[in-house]
C-alpha positions as CSV (number, residue, x, y, z in Angstrom):
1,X,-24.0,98.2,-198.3
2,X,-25.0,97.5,-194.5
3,X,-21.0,97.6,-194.1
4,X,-21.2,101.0,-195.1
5,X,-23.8,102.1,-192.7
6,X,-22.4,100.8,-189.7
7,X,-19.0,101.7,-190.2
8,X,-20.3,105.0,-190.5
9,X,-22.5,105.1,-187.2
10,X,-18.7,104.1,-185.9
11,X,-17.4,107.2,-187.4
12,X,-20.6,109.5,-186.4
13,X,-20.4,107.7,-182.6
14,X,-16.4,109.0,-182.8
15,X,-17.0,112.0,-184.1
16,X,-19.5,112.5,-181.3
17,X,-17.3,112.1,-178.4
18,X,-14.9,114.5,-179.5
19,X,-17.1,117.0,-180.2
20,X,-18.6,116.1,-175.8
21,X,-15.4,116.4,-175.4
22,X,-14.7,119.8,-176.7
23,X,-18.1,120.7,-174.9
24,X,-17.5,119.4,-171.7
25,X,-14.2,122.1,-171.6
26,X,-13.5,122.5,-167.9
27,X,-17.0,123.9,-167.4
28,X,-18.1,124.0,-163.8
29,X,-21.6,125.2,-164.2
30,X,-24.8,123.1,-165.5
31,X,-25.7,125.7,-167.8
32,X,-21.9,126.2,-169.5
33,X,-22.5,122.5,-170.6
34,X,-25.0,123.7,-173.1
35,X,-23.3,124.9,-175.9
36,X,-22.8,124.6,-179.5
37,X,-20.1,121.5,-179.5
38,X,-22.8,119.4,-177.2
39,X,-25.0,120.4,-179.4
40,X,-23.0,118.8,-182.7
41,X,-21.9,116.1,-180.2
42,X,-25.4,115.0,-179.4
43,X,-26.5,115.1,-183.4
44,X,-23.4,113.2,-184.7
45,X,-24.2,110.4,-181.5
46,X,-28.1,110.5,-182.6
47,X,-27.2,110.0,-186.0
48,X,-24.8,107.0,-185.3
49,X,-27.7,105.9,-183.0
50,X,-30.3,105.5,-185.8
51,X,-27.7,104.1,-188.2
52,X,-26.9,101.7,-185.6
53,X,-30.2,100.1,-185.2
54,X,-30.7,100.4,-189.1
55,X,-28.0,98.0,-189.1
56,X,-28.7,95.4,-186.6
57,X,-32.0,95.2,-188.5
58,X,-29.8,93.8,-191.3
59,X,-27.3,91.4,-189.7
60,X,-26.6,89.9,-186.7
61,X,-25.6,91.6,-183.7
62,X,-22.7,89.6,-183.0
63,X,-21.5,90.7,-186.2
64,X,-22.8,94.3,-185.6
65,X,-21.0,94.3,-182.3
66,X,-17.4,93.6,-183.9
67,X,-17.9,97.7,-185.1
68,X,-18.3,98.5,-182.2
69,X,-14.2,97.8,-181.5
70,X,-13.5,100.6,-184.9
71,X,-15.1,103.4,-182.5
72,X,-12.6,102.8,-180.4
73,X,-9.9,102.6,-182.8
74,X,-11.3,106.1,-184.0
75,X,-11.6,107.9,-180.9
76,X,-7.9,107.3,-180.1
77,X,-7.3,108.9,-183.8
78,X,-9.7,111.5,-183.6
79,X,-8.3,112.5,-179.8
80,X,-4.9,112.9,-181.3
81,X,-5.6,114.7,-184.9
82,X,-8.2,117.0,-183.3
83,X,-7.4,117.5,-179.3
84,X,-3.4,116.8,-179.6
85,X,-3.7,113.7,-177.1
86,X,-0.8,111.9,-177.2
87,X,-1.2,107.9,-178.0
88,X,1.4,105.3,-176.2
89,X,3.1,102.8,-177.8
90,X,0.9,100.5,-175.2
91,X,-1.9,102.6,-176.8
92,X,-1.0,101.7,-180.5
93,X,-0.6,97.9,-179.6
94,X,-3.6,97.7,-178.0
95,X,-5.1,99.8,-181.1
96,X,-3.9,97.0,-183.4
97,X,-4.9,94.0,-181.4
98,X,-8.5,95.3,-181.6
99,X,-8.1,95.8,-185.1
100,X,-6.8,92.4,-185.8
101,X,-9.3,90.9,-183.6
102,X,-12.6,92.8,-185.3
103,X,-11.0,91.6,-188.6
104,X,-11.1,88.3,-187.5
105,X,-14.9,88.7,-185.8
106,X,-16.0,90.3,-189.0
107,X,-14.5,87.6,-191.7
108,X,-16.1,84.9,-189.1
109,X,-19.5,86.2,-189.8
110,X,-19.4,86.5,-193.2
């Protein structure tokens, strides 16, 4: 179940910096920077925050750490679904070895 929670405070953290992102626009005043998709952004970060430290309450942080890498590995999905970034082929290599190499962290530790 502790899985669960913090490969959902990876998803929440993800979800988070896109919707920064989508804040951030090309604003070019302080007070344009306070909107509605900060807002969201800074909830879905908090969120992945609490479930964060939930979870290294239950295992290890080296273990906890390895989810760290699937934040990653969703912001470059979540940039391309939801902003139209485009993702290299350098990019999608680079996306697997961190996948292969938070499977192997993660099947260490348990």
């Amino acid at each position: 179940m502790i899985y669960f929670f913090i490969s959902l405070s990876a998803l929440f953290a993800a979800i988070g910096h896109v919707f920064l992102k989508l804040g951030a626009g090309q604003h070019n005043t302080f007070s344009a920077f306070i909107n509605w998709h900060i807002l969201l952004g800074c909830i879905f970060y908090g969120t992945s925050m609490i479930l964060w430290i939930y979870s290294l309450s239950k295992i290890p942080l080296s273990a906890a750490f390895a989810f760290t890498m699937l934040t990653f590995i969703l912001v470059y999905f979540f940039s391309w679904l939801w902003l139209g970034e485009s993702i290299s082929w350098q990019a999608l290599l680079g996306i697997a070895l961190i996948g292969i190499g938070m499977a192997n962290i993660i099947m260490g530790q348990t």
